[in-house]
Structure formats: C-alpha cells, structure tokens
Backbone as ProteinMPNN parsed JSONL, in Angstrom:
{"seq_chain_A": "XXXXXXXXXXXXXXXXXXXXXXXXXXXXXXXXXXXXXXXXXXXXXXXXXXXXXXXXXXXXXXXXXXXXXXXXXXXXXXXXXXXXXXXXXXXXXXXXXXXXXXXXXX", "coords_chain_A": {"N_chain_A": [[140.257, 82.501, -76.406], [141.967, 80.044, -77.918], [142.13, 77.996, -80.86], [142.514, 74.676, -82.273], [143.687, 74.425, -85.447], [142.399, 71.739, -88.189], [144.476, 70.242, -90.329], [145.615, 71.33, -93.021], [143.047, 72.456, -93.102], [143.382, 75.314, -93.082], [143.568, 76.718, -95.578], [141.189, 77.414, -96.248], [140.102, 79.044, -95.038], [141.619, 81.602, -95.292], [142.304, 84.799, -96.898], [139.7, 85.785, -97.877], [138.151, 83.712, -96.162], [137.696, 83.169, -93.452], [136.079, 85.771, -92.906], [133.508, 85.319, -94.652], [132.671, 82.975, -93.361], [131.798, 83.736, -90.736], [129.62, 85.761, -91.528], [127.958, 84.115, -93.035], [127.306, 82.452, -90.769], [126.448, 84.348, -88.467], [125.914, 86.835, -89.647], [126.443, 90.334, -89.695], [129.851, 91.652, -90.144], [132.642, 93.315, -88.919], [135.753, 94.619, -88.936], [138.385, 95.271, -87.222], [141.068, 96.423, -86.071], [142.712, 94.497, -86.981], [141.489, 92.207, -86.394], [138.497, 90.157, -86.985], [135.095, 91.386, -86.252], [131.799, 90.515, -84.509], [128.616, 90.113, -83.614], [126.08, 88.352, -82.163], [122.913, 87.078, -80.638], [123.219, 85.88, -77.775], [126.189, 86.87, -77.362], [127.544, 89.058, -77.011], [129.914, 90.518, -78.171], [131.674, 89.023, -80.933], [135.065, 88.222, -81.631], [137.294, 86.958, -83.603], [140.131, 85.945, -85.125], [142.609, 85.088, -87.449], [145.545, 82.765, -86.441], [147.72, 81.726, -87.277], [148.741, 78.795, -89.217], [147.824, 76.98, -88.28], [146.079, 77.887, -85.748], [143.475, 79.13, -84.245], [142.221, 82.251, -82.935], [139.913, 83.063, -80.675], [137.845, 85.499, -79.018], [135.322, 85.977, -76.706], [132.282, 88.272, -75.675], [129.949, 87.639, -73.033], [126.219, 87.99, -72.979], [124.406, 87.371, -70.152], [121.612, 88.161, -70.113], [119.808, 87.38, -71.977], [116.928, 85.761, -73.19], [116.229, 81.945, -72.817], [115.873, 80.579, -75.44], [116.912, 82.209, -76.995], [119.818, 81.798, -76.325], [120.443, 79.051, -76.393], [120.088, 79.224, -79.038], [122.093, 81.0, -79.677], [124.034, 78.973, -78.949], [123.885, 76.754, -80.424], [124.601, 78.147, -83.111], [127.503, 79.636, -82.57], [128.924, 76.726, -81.873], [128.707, 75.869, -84.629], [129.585, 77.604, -86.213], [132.915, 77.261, -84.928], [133.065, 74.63, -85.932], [133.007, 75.025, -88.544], [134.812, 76.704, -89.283], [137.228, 75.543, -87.309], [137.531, 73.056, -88.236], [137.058, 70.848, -86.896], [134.986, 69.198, -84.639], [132.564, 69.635, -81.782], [133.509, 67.451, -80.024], [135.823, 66.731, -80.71], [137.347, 69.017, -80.415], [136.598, 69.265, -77.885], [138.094, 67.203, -76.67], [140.799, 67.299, -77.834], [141.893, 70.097, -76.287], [141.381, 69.02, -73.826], [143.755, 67.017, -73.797], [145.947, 69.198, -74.447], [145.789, 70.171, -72.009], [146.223, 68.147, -69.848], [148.702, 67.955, -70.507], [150.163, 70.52, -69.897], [149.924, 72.642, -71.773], [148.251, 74.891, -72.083]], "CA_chain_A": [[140.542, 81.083, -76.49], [142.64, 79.96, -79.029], [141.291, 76.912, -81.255], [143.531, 74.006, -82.979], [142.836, 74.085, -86.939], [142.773, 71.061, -88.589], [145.606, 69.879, -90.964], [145.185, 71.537, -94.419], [142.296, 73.674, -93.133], [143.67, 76.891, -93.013], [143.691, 77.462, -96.57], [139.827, 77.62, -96.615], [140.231, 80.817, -93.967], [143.267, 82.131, -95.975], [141.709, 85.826, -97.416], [137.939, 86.6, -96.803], [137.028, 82.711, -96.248], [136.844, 83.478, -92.429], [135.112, 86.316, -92.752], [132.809, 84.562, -94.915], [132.346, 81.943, -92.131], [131.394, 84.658, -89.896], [128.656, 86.593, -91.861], [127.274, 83.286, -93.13], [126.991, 82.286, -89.309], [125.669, 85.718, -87.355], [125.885, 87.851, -89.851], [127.616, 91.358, -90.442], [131.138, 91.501, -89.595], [133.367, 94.37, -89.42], [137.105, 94.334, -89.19], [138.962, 96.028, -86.072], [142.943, 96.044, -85.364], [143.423, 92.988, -87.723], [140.763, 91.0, -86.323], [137.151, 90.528, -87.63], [134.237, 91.311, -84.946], [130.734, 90.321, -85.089], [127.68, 89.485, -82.469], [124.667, 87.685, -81.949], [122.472, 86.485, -79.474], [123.613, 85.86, -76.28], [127.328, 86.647, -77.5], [127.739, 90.854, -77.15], [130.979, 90.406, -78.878], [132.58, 87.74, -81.388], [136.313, 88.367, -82.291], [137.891, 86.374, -84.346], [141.868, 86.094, -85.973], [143.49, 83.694, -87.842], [147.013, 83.593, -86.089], [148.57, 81.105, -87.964], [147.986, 77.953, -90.07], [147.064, 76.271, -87.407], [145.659, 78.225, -84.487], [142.852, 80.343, -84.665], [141.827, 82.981, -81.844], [138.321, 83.779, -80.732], [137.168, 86.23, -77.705], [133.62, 86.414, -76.693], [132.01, 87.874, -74.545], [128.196, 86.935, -73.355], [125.319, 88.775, -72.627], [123.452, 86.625, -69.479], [120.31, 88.601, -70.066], [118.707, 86.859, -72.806], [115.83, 83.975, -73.043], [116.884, 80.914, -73.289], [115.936, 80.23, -76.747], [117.81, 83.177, -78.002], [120.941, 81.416, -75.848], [120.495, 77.919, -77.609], [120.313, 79.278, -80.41], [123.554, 81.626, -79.61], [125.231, 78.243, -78.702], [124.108, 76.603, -81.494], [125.457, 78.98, -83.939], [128.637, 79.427, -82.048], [129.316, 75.789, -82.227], [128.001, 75.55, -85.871], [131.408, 78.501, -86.245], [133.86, 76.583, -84.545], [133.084, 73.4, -86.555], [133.449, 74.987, -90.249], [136.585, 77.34, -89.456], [138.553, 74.515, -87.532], [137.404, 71.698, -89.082], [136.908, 69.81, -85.709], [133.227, 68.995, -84.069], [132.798, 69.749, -80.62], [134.314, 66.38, -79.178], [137.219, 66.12, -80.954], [137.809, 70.472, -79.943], [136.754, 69.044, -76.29], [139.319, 65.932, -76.75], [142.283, 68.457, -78.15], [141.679, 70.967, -75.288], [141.751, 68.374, -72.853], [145.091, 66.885, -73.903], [146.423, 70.46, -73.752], [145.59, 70.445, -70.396], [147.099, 67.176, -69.537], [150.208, 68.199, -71.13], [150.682, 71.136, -69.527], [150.186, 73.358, -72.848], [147.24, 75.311, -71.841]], "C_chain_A": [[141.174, 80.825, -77.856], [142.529, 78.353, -79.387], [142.891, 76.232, -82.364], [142.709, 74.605, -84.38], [143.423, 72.766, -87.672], [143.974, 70.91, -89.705], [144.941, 70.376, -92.614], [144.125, 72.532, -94.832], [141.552, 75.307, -93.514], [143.441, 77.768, -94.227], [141.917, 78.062, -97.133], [139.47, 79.143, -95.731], [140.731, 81.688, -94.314], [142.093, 83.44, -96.776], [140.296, 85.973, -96.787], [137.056, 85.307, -96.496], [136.631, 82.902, -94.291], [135.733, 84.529, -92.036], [133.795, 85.804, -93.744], [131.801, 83.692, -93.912], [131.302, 82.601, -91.067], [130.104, 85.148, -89.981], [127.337, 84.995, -92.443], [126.515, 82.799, -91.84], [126.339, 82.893, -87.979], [125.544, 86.504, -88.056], [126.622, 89.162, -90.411], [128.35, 91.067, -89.872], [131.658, 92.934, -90.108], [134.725, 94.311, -88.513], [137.557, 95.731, -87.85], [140.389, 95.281, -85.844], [143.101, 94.815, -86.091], [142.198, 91.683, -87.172], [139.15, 91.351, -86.768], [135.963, 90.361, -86.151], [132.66, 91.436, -85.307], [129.591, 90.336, -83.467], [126.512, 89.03, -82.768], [124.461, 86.965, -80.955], [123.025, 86.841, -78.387], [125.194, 86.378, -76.126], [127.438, 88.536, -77.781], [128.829, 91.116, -78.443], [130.881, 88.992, -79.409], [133.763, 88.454, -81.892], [136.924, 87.453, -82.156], [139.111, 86.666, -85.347], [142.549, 84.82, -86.105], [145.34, 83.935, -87.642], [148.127, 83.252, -86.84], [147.813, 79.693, -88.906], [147.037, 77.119, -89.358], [146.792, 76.302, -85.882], [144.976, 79.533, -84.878], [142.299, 81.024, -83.19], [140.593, 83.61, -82.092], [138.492, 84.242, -78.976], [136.026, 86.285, -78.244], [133.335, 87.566, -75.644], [130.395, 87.953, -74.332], [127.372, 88.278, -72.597], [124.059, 87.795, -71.779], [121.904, 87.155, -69.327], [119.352, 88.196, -71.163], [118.02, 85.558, -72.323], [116.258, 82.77, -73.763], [116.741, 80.48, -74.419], [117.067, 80.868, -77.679], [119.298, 82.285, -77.379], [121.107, 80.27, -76.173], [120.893, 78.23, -78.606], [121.684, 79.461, -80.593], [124.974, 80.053, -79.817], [125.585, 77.017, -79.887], [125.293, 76.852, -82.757], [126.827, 79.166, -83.892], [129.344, 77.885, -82.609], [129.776, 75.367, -84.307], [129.798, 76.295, -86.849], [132.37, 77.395, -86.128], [134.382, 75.706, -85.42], [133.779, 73.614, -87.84], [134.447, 75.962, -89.961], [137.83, 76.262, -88.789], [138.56, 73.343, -87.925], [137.247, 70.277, -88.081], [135.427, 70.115, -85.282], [133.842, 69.617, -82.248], [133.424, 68.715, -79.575], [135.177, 66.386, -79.295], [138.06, 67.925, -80.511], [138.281, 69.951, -78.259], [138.392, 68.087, -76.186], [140.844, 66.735, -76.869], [142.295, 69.242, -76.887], [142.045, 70.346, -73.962], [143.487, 67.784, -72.705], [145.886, 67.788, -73.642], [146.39, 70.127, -72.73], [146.63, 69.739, -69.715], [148.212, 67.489, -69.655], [150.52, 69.375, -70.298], [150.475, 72.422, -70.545], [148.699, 74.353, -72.698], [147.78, 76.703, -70.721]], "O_chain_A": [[140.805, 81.47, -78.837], [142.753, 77.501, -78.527], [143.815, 76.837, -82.907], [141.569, 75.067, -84.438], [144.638, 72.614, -87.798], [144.445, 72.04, -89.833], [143.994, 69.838, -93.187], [143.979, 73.167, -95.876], [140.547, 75.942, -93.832], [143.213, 78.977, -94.221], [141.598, 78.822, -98.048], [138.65, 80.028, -95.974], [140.465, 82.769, -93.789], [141.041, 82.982, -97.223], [139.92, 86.194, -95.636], [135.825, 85.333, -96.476], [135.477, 82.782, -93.879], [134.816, 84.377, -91.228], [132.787, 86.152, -93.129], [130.58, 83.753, -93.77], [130.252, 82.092, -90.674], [129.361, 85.138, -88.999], [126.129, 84.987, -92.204], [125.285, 82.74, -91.816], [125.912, 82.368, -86.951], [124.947, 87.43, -87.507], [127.308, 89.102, -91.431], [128.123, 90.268, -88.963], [131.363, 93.545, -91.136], [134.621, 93.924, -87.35], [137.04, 96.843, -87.743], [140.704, 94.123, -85.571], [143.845, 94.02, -85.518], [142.162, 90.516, -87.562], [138.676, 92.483, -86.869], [136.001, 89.483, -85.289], [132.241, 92.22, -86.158], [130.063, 90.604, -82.362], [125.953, 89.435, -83.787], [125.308, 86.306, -80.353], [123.293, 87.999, -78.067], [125.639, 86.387, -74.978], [127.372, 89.012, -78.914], [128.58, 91.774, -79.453], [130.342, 88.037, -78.849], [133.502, 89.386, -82.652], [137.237, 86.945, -81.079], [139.04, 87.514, -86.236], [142.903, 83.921, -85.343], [146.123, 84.697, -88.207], [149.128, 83.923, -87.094], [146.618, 79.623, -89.191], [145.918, 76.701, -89.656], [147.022, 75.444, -85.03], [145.402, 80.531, -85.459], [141.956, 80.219, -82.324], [140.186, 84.306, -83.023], [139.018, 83.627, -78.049], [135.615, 86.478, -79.388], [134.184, 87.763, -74.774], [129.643, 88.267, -75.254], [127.81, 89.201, -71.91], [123.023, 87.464, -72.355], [121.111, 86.637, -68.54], [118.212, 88.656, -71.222], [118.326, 84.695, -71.5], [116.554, 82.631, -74.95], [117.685, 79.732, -74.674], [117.771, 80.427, -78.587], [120.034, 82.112, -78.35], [122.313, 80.148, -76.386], [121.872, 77.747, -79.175], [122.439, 78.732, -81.237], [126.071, 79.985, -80.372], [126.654, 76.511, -80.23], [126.269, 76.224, -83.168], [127.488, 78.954, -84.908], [130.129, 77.846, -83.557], [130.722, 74.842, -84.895], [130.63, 75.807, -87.613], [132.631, 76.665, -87.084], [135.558, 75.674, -85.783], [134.698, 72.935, -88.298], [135.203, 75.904, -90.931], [138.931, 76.068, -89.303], [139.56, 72.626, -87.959], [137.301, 69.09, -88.404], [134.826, 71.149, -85.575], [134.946, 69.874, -81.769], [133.791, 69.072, -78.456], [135.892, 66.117, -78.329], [139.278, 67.96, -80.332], [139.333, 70.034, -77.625], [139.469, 68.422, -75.694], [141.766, 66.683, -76.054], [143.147, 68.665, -76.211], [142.785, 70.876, -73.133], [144.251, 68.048, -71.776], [146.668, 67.586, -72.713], [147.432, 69.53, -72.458], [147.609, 70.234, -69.158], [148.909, 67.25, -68.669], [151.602, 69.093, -69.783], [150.954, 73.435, -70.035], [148.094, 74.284, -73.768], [146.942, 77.448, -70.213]]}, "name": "protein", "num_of_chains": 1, "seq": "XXXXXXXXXXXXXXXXXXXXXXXXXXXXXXXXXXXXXXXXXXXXXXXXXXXXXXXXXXXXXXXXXXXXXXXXXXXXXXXXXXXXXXXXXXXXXXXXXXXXXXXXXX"}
C-alpha cells in the first residue's frame, strides 16, 4: 500500500528518521533491497520505503493466529506508524484513500 506524506514531512524520514520511526514503534529493523523490514505482533512482516517526498510504501503481511490482545495491540502500533511517518491520523489517511478511489487514482 502506498501512503500520501504530508506536505513538508518527508524531511523528518529523509536518512535514518524512518528507520527510527520503525524501531521506536516494533522495534529492531533490518534493511533488505533498499527497504527497511521489521515485525510485530500480529504483522509477520513490516516493509517499509520511502519512494519519494511524498509517497511512502508499506507491505505487511499478518499472522491470523494470534490473541486478540496481541492483534489490538498490533493495530494499535501499526496505526501509531502510519500517523508519525505520514503525518496524517487515520481519518484524514481514510479520507485521502477514499478520494483516490473516487478519482480513479487507486
């Protein structure tokens, strides 16, 4: 999925501030093919790449065998990501995403 980044953002991602983001958020991180890859919880995988100033790319993928606390939490955390690398909350991600859609740009 590939995430808007807010206006001006980027420069807080720019060198090791996403991986920063990352290890602050789940943990270790370690670096594969240009992108940084991490996991926790319910989330087997996280990979993460900043593509440009303003579009950042994340793959997951999940692990449906945990207890639901551990999968709150996962979604928590996840979210908690999203928020401080693109600088958008989860409404205004949902709100952007949706427009995509509308538009055709998706």
């Amino acid at each position: 999925m590939d995430y808007d980044i807010k206006k001006g953002h980027a420069s807080l991602l720019e060198g090791d501030g996403l991986r920063g983001i990352l290890e602050e958020v789940f943990g270790s991180v370690k670096e594969k093919e240009g992108s940084l890859v991490t996991s926790y919880g319910a989330l087997s995988s996280i990979e993460a790449k900043l593509l440009s100033k303003n579009t950042l790319m994340v793959y997951t993928t999940s692990n449906p065998d945990v207890d639901d606390n551990i999968a709150s939490e996962t979604i928590r955390r996840y979210n908690t990501f999203l928020e401080r690398a693109t600088g958008f909350n989860s409404k205004q991600r949902r709100d952007r995403l949706q427009k995509k859609a509308k538009d055709g740009k998706l």
